[in-house]
C-alpha positions in Angstrom: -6.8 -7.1 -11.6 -3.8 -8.2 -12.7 -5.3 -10.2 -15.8 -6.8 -7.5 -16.8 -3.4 -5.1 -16.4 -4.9 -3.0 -13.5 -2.3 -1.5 -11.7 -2.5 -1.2 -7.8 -1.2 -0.4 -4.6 -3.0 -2.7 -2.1 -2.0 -2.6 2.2 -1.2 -5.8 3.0 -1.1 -7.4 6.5 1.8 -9.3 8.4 -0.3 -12.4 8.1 -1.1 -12.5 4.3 1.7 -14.2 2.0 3.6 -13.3 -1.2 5.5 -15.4 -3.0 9.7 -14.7 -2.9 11.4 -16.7 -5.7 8.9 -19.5 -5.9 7.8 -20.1 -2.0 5.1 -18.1 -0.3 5.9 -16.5 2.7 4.7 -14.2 5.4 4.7 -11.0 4.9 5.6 -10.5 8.1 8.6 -12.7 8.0 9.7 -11.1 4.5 9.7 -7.4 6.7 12.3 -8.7 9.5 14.5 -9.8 6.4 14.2 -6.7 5.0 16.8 -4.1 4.0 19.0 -2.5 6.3 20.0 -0.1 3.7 18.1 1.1 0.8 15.3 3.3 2.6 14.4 6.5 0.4 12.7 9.5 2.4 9.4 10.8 0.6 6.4 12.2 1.8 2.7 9.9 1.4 1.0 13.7 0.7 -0.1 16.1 2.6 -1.6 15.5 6.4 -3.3 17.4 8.8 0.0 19.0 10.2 1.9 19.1 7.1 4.0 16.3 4.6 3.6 12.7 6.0 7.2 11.9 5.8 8.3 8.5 6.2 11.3 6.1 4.7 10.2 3.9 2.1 11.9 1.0 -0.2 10.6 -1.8 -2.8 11.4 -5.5 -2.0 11.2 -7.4 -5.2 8.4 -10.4 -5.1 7.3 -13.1 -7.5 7.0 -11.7 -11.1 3.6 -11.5 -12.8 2.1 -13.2 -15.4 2.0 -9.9 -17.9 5.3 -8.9 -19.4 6.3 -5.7 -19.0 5.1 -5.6 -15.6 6.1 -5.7 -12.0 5.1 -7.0 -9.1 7.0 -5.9 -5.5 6.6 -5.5 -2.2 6.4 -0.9 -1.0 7.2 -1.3 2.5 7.0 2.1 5.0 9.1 2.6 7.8 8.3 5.8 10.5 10.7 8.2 10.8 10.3 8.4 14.7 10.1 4.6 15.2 12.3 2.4 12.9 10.5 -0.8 13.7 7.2 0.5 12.6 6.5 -1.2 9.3 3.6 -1.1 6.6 3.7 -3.6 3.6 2.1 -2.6 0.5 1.7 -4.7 -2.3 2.3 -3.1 -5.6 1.6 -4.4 -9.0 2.5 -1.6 -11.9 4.1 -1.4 -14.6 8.0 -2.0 -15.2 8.7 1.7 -16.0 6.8 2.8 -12.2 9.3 4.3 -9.9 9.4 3.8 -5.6 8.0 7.6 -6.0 4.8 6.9 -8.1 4.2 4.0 -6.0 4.4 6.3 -2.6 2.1 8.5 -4.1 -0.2 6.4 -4.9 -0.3 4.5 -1.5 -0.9 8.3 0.1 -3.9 8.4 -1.8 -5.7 6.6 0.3 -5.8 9.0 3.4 -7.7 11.6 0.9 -9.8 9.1 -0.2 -10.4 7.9 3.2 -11.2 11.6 4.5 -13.3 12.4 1.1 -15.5 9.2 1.6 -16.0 9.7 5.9 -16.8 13.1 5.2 -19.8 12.3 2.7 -21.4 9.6 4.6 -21.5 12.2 7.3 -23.3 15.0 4.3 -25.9 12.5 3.6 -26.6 10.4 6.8 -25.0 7.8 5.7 -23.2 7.1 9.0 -26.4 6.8 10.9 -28.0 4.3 8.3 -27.8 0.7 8.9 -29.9 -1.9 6.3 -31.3 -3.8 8.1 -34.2 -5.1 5.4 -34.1 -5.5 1.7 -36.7 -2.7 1.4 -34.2 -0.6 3.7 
């Protein structure tokens, strides 16, 4: 995607690896280094019960190959529970704020919702292939 300057927001685990300066490293060992300070307060969209608030803050990664774009690490931190962290990995433009980056990571709950709720219109959640003709 990124050769072809396709912007994304992508959930990353604690095992994957990202490169910081030049080495790789875990994410999750790149997320107990993290900033103590920094954390911006924005809500992911709209839930069930309301804004899903949470802290959120950008930890800068290896640059891309494209110019004029970035490449950095959105991690999201619960309000209630401090040491609860969720890595994003966000490829975007330069110009792409924290904001447009948490907005776009929300997304996926809709999508999520949108997608379970038309597999259950069509039957799709009681159909398994189990043979080419299937």
């Amino acid at each position: 995607m990124e050769e072809q300057e396709r912007a994304y927001v992508l959930a990353v685990s604690g095992k994957e690896s990202v490169e910081v300066g030049a080495v790789p490293r875990p994410v999750k060992a790149v997320l107990a280094g993290g900033p103590a300070e920094g954390w911006t307060r924005a809500s992911a969209g709209a839930g069930a019960k309301g804004p899903r608030w949470y802290d959120w803050c950008g930890l800068p990664v290896a640059a891309p190959p494209a110019p004029h774009w970035c490449r950095w690490l959105l991690v999201r931190r619960r309000v209630e529970d401090p040491t609860a962290l969720t890595a994003f990995l966000v490829f975007a433009p330069a110009s792409t704020t924290l904001l447009e980056a948490v907005r776009t990571a929300g997304m996926r709950w809709a999508i999520a919702i949108s997608l379970e709720a038309a597999q259950g219109e069509v039957g799709l959640d009681q159909y398994a292939v189990r043979s080419w003709t299937g």
